[in-house]
N, C-alpha and C positions, 0 to 999 in steps of 0.2 A: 653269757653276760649280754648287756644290751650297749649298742653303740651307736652313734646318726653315721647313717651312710649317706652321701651321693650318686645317684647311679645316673644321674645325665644332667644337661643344665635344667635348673630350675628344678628338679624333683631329689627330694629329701625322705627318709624315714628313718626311725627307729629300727634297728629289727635287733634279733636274739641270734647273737654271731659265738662263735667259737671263743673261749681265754685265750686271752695268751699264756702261752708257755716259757719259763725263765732257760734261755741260751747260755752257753758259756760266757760270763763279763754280764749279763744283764742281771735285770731286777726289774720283778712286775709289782708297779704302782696301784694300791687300790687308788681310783683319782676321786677326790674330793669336789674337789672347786676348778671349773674350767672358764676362759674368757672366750668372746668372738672373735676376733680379729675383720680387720679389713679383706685379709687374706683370704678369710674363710668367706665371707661372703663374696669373693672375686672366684674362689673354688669355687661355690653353689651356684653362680650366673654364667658362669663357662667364661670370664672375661681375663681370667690368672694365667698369663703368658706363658708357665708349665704346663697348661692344657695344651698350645697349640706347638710348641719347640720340645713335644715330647717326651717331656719329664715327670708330667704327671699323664694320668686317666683314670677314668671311669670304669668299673665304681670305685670310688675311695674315700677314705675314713678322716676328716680333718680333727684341728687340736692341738694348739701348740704352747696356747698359755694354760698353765694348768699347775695343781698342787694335791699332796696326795701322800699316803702313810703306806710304805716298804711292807708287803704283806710276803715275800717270796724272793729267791736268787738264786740262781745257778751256779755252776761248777766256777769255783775260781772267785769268789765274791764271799767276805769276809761276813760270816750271817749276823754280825752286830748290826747290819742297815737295819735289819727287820723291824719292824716298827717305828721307826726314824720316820718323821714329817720334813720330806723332800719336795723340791722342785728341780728343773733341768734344763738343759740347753736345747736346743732345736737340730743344732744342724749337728751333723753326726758323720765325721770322716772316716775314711778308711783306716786309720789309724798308724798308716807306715809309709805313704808318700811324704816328701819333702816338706808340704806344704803342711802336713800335718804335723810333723815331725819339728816343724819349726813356729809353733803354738796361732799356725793359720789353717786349723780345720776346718773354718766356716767357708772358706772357697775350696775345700777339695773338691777336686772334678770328682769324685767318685761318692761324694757325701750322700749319703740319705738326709730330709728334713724332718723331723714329725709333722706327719697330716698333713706336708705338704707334695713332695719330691721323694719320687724312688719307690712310690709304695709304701713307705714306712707309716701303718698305721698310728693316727694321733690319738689325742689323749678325749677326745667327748665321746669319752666311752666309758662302763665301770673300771676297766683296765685299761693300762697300756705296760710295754714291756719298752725298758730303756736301758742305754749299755751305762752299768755303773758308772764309769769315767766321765761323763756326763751330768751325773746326780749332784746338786748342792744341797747339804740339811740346811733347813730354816729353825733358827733359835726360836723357842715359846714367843718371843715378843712379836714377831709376824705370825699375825693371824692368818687364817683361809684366807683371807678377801686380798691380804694384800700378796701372800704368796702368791698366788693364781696372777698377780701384776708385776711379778719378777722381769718376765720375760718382754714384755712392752718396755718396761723401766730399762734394761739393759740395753735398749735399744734409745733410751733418750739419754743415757749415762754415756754412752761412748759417742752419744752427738757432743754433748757438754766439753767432754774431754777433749775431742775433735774440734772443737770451737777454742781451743786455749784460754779460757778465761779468765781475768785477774779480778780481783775484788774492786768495783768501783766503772765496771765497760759495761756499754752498754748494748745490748743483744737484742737481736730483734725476730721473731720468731712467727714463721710464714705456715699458718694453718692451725687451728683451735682444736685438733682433734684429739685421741688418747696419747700419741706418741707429741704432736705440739705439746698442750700442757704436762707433761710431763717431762720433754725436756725445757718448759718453762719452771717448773720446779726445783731441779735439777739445777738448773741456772742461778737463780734468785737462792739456792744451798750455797753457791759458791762466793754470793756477796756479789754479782751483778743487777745489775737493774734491766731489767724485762720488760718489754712490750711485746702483743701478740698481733699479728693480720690477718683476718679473716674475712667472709663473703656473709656467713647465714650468719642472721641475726639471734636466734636459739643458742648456737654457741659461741658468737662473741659473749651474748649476756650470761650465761654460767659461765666464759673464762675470769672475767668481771667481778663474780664472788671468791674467786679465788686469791684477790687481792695483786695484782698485778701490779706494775707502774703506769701501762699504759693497754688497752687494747682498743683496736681500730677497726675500720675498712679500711682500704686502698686509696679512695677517696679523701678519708679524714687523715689518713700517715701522716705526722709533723714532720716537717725537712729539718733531721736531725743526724749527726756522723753515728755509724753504727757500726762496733768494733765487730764484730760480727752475725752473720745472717745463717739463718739456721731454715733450712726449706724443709719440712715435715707434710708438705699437701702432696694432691695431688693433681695441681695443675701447671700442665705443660708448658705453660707462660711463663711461671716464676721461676724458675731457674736462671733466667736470662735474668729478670728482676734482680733477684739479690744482687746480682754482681754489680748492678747500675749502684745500688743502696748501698753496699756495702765500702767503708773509709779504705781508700788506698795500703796498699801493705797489710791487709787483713784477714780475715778468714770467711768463707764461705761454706757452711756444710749440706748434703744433702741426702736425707735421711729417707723423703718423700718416694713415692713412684707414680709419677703418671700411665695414664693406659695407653698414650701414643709417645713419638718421640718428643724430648725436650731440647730442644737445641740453646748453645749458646754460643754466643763472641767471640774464641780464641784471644781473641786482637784485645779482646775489651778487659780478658782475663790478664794479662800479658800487660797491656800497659797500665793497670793501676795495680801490677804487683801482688795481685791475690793469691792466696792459696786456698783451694780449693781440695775438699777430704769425700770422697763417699762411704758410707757406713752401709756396712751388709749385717743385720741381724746382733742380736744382744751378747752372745757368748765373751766376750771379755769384759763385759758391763756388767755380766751376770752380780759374782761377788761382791763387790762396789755396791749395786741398786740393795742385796739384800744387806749389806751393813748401814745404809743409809735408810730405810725402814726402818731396821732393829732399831737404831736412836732415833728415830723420830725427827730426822732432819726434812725427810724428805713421806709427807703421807697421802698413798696414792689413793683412796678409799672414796674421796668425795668424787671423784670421777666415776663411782659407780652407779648406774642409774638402777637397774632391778637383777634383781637374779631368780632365773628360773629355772625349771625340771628342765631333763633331756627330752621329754616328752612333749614340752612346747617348743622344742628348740627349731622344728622344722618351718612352723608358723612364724618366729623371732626372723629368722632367713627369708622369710617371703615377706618380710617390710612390717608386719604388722608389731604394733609396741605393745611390749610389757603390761597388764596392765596396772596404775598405779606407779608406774616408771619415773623416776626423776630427772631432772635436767644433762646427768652427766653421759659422755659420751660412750660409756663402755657397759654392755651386759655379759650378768657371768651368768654360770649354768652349775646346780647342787647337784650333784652326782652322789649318791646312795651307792656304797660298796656291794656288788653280788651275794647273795645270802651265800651261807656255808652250804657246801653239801651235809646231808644229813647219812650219816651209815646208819644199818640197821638198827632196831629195836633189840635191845638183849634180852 
């Protein structure tokens, strides 16, 4: 089958690698529709903090938004998946530490991530192979496009959630990118009034068509009480920021990662009584974002700007755009299932 490898920073290719083969508990995905991530381009420039604490290297197979129809299973795996149109979680525990055991496998010390951590190759490939337990079906009404946005969505659903929100607060949301507007979605589903902040002028104006209440610069932000502040960037400054903006006794989430450290206030946290949540990945937002597609609460499709072959994916990673691309911040990738093998002629 053909997958995008990295084999150092900065160099990408195609190549024709080995299937996977279905383990006991798993099930190999033919994948359909894959997304880029941040992540994946922080993999491709050597700047993803698993490259240097060890957790990942080179070469490896990134992929972790992605969607795709049950072609195979191994021992132990009930074969009604086979043809099911799935998506799945990322992080992948051991399955029998405490941590796991008590519905927190997204921090098992021992987890694998798809395409990110452990080796576990990811999904921008014809295949991937994934442990059952992990697989969600997606109902007919999620298409490819927004399947393949499970996984980012999951990751702005449990900001949302994180942020306590009641019908009528108002939220304020630090960085315009796929995970920002999306947990501005996500928000504005739950009957809050939404404003976004951001720097580039390209994506404050596509947050803009999206119908917000408010989207800014830093510059223009109106001095207004903000029930909570939602950080989705990635800069090293805002974190201390929210906590200044956000209304006493409130909430603070931080979704974001910077590339260096972010420091903030203890004292500043402490005397105005905030609570402060960090969110690691989408796994308990999973189910949530896809019930929230299936009705149409929530549709993450206009954030997508172009989708292309695996074939151009290596160029997509080395900055060059789409071409024909549109304003949204997110590119997916059409993934073609490996042909059959063909047996003899009779």
């Amino acid at each position: 089958m053909k997958a995008l490898v990295l084999t150092a920073p900065n160099k990408a290719a195609v190549y024709d690698v080995a299937a996977p083969a279905a383990a006991t508990g798993e099930a190999i995905i033919d994948v359909a529709r894959a997304g880029i991530c941040g992540t994946d381009v922080e993999l491709y420039t050597s700047e993803m903090q698993y490259l240097h604490d060890g957790n990942a290297s080179y070469p490896l197979r990134p992929g972790h938004e992605w969607m795709g129809v049950v072609s195979a299973v191994g021992d132990g795996v009930d074969p009604a998946w086979i043809g099911r149109r799935v998506t799945g979680d990322t992080m992948l525990g051991c399955g029998v530490c405490s941590r796991c055991v008590s519905s927190r496998h997204h921090v098992c010390e021992f987890r694998t991530e798809l395409g990110i951590r452990g080796g576990r190759a990811g999904a921008l490939a014809q295949q991937v192979a994934i442990p059952v337990r992990a697989l969600f079906a997606l109902p007919d009404s999620v298409d490819d496009a927004a399947g393949a946005m499970v996984e980012p969505g999951g990751n702005a659903f449990r900001s949302v959630e994180a942020a306590a929100l009641e019908p009528g607060d108002r939220v304020l949301v630090l960085g315009p990118g796929t995970i920002g507007l999306l947990v501005g979605l996500f928000a504005r589903a739950k009957g809050a009034e939404v404003h976004l902040m951001g720097r580039s002028a390209h994506s404050l104006e596509f947050a803009r068509t999206l119908g917000f209440d408010g989207v800014w610069t830093e510059a223009e932000l109106p001095d207004l009480p903000w029930d909570a502040v939602i950080d989705c960037s990635n800069a090293p400054q805002l974190p201390a920021r929210a906590i200044e903006l956000v209304e006493p006794a409130k909430r603070v989430v931080y979704v974001g990662l910077a590339g260096s450290p972010s420091l903030i206030d203890t004292r500043a946290l402490a005397l105005k009584d905030v609570t402060a949540v960090g969110i690691l990945g989408a796994s308990a937002g999973l189910a949530g974002t896809i019930d929230a597609y299936a009705n149409g609460t929530v549709d993450p499709r206009p954030l997508i700007a172009a989708t292309v072959s695996l074939e151009e994916l290596p160029d997509v990673l080395a900055g060059d755009d789409p071409a024909g691309a549109g304003p949204g911040p997110k590119i997916h990738v059409a993934i073609a299932a490996p042909a059959a093998e063909q047996g003899d002629p009779e």
